[in-house]
C-alpha positions as CSV (number, residue, x, y, z in Angstrom):
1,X,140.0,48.8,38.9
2,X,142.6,48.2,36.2
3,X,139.3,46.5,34.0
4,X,137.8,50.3,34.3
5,X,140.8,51.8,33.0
6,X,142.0,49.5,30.2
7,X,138.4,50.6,28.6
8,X,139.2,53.9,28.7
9,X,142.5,53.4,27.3
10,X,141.3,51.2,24.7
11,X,138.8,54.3,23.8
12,X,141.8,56.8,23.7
13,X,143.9,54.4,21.5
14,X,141.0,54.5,19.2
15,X,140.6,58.1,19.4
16,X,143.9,58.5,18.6
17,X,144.4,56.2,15.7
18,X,141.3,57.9,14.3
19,X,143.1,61.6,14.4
20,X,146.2,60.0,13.0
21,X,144.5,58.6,10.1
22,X,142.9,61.7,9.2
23,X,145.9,63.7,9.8
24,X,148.0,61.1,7.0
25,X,144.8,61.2,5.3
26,X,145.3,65.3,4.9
27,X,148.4,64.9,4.6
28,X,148.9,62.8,1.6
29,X,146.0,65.0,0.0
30,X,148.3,67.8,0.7
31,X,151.4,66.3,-1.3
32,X,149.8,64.7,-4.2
33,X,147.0,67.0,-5.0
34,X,148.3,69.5,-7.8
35,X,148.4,73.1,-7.1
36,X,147.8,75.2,-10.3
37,X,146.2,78.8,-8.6
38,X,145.1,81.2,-11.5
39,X,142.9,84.0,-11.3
40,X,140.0,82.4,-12.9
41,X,140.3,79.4,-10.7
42,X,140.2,81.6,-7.7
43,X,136.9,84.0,-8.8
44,X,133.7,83.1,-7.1
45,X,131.9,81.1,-9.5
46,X,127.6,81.4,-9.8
47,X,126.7,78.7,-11.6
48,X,128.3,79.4,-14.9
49,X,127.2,83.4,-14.9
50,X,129.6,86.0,-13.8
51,X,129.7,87.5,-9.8
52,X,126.9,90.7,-9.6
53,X,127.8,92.3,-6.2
54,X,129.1,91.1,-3.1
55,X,130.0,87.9,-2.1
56,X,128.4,88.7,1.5
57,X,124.3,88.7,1.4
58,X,121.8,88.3,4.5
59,X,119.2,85.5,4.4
60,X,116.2,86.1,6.5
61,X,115.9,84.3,9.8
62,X,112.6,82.8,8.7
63,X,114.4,80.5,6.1
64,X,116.3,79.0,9.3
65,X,113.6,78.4,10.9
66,X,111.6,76.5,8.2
67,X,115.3,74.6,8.3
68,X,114.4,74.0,12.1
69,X,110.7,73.0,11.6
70,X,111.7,70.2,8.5
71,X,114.4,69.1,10.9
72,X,112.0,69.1,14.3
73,X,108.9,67.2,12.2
74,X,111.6,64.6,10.7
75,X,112.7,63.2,13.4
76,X,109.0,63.0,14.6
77,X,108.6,61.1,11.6
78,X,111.6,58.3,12.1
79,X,110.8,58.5,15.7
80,X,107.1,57.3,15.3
81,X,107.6,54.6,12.2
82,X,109.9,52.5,14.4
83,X,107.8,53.0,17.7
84,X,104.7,52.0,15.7
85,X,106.6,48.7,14.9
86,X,107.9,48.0,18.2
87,X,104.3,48.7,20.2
88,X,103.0,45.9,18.6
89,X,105.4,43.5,20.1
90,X,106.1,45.7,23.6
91,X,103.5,43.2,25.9
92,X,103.1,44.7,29.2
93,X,105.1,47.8,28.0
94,X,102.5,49.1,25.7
95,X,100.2,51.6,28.1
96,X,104.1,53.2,29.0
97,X,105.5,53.6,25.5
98,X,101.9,54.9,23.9
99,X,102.4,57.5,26.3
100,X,105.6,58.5,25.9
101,X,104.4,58.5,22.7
102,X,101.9,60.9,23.2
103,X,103.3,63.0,25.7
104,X,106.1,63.3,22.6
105,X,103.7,64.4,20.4
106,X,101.8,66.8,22.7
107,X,104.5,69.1,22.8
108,X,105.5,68.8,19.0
109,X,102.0,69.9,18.6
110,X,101.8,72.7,21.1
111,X,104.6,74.4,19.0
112,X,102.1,74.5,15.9
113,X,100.0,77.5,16.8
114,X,103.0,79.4,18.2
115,X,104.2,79.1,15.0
116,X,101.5,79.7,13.3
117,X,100.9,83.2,15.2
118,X,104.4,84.0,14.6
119,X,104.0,83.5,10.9
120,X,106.7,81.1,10.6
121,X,104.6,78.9,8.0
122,X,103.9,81.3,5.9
123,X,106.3,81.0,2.9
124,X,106.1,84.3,1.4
């Protein structure tokens, strides 16, 4: 029993260095850094043009959902290329992993025309 808990305290004393170093890490940012505030270094700054309006604006929902979709079909994509790779060399494994695989990509698929009717692909 003292085995299972010298590996959890060999995980704290990692955790804990780890918040240390970024605490000196801030730290020393803290006290070296210079600190000249002036009222042009504190204006919102818009890519070399001067602030029209308010800082706060809404963004449509639709461009976090095109987010969701590049982020849903990337993974896809890095989850296939290495599967594709290892099927060839899985033996008596392959008829499971092709369908995991395709179990996988039924239900990326059967999002597609939800989507679709939803208008989410529409750009404009």
């Amino acid at each position: 029993m003292t085995e299972y808990y010298e590996s959890y305290t060999t995980v704290f004393a990692l955790l804990a260095a780890g918040i240390l170093l970024v605490a000196v890490a801030f730290t020393a940012s803290r006290l070296v850094r210079p600190d000249r505030s002036y009222g042009g270094k504190l204006s919102t700054y818009e890519c070399g043009i001067d602030p029209v309006g308010q800082g706060w604006s809404q963004t449509h929902i639709r461009y976090y959902l095109f987010a969701f979709l590049f982020v849903i079909f990337d993974v896809e994509t890095l989850f296939i290329f290495p599967w594709a790779v290892v099927l060839g060399e899985a033996g008596e494994l392959q008829p499971f992993m092709l369908g995991v695989m395709l179990v996988f990509l039924f239900f990326v698929t059967l999002t597609l025309p939800y989507e679709y009717k939803k208008g989410v692909l529409k750009w404009a």
